[in-house]
Structure formats: structure tokens, C-alpha cells
KOLKOL-172343 format. One line per 5 residues: their letters; for each residue x, y, z of N, C-alpha, C. Coordinates in steps of 0.2 Angstrom, whole numbers, plus 2048, in hexadecimal, padded with zeros to 3 digits. Each point is the difference from the previous one (the first is absolute). Example, Ala and Ser with C-alpha at 12.3 -4.5 7.8 and 13.67 -1.06 7.14 Angstrom:
residues 2
AS	842 7E4 827 7FC 806 800 804 806 800 | 7FE 805 7FC 804 806 801 7FC 805 803
//
This chain:
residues 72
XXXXX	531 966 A76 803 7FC 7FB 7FE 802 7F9 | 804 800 7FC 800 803 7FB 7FB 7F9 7FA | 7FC 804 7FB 7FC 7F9 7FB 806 7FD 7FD | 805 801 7FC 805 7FB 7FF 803 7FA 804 | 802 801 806 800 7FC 806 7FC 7FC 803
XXXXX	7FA 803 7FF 7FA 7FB 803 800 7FC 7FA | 7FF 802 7FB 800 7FC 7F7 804 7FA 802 | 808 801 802 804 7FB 7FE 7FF 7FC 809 | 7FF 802 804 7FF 7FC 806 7F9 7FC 7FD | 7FA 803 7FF 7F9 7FC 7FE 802 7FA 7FB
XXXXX	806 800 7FB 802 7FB 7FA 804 7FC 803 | 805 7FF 805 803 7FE 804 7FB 7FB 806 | 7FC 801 7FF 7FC 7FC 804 7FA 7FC 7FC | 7FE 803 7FA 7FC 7FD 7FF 801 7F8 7FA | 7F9 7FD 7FF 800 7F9 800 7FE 7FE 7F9
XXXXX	800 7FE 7FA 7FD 7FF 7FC 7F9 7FC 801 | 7F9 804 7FE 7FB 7FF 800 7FC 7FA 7FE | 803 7FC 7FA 7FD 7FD 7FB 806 7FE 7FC | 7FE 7FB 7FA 805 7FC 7FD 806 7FC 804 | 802 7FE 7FC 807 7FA 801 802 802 807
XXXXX	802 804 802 802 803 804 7FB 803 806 | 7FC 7FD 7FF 7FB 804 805 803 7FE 807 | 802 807 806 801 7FF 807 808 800 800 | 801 802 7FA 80A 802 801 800 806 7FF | 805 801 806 802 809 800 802 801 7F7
XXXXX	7FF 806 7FF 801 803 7FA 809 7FF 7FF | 803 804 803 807 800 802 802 7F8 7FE | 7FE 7FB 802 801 7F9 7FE 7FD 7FE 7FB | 7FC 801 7FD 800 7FE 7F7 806 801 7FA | 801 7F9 7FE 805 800 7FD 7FF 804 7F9
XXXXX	807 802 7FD 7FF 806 7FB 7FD 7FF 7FA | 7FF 7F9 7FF 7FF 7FF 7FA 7F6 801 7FF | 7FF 7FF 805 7F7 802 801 800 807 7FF | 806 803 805 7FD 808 801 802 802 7F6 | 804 7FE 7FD 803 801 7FA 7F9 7FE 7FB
XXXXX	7FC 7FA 802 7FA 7FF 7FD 7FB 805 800 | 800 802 806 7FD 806 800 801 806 7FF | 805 800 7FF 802 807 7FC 7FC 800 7F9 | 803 7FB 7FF 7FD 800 7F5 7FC 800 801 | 7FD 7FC 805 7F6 800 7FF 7FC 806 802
XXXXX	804 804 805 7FC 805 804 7FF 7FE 805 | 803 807 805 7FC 7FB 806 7FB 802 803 | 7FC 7FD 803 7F9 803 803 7FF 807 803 | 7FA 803 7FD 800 807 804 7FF 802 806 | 800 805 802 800 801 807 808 801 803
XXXXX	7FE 7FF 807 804 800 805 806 7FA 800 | 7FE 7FA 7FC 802 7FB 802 805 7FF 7FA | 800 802 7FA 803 800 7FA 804 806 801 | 7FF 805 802 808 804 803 803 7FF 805 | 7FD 7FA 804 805 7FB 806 804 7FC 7FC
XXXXX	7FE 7FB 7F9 802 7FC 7FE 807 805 7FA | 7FC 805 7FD 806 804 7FE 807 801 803 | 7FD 802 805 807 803 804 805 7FA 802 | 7FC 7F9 804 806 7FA 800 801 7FF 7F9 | 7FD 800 7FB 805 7FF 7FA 804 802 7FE
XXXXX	800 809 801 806 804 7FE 804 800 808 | 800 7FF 805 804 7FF 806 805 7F7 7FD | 7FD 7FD 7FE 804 7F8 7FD 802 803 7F9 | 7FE 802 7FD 806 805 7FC 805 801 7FE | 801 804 806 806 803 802 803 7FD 807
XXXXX	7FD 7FB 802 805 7FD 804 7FF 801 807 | 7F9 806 803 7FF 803 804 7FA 7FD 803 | 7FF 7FA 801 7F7 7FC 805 805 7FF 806 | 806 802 801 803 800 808 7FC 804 803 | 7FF 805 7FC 7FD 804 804 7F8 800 803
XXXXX	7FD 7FC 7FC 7F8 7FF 802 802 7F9 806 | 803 7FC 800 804 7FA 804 800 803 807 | 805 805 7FF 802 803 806 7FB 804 805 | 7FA 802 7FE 7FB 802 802 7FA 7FB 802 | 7FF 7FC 7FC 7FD 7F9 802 800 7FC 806
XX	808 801 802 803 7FD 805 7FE 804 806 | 7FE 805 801 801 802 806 7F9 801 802
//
């Protein structure tokens, strides 16, 4: 399995650690949070290029995709 893949399967499953939202998949944060954290920056690491990618996947209109993988 290719590291892209595993990236978007590991973000597809994973859960917000902490704050408002602590214990909801990433993928189900509404966009106005993830949009907060845009401007503010988001946390380093692993976790803030997990939150990246569902921000720009809600974007564009594309968190079907992280959905769809969740489900299975």
C-alpha cells in the first residue's frame, strides 16, 4: 500500500484528540472549525496534515471520499 493511501485511509478513521470536538471523526467536523483552523494554523505533526487534507477535501466538495472509507 502505497504512503498516500495509507495517509487518506489513517484520516478517514481518525478522531479528534482534544477540544470541542474531542472523540469526532475528523471527516465530521463541521467546516467552520476546520476553516478556524485554517487561519489559526493547524497543529503540527501528523495530526494537522490530517486536519488539512479534510479541510481541503470540504473545499472542494470531496469528504465523500474520506466517508466512504470510514464506512467500510
Amino acid at each position: 500500500m502505497d504512503t498516500d493511501k495509507k495517509f487518506l485511509i489513517e484520516t478517514a478513521h481518525m478522531k479528534m484528540p482534544f477540544g470541542k470536538y474531542k472523540g469526532t471523526y475528523l471527516v465530521d467536523i463541521p467546516e467552520y472549525y476546520l476553516v478556524w483552523y485554517k487561519n489559526k494554523g493547524f497543529p503540527a505533526g501528523k495530526l494537522g496534515k490530517m486536519m488539512a487534507l479534510v479541510y481541503e477535501l470540504q473545499l472542494n466538495g470531496l469528504e465523500s471520499i474520506l466517508r466512504k472509507i470510514k464506512s467500510k
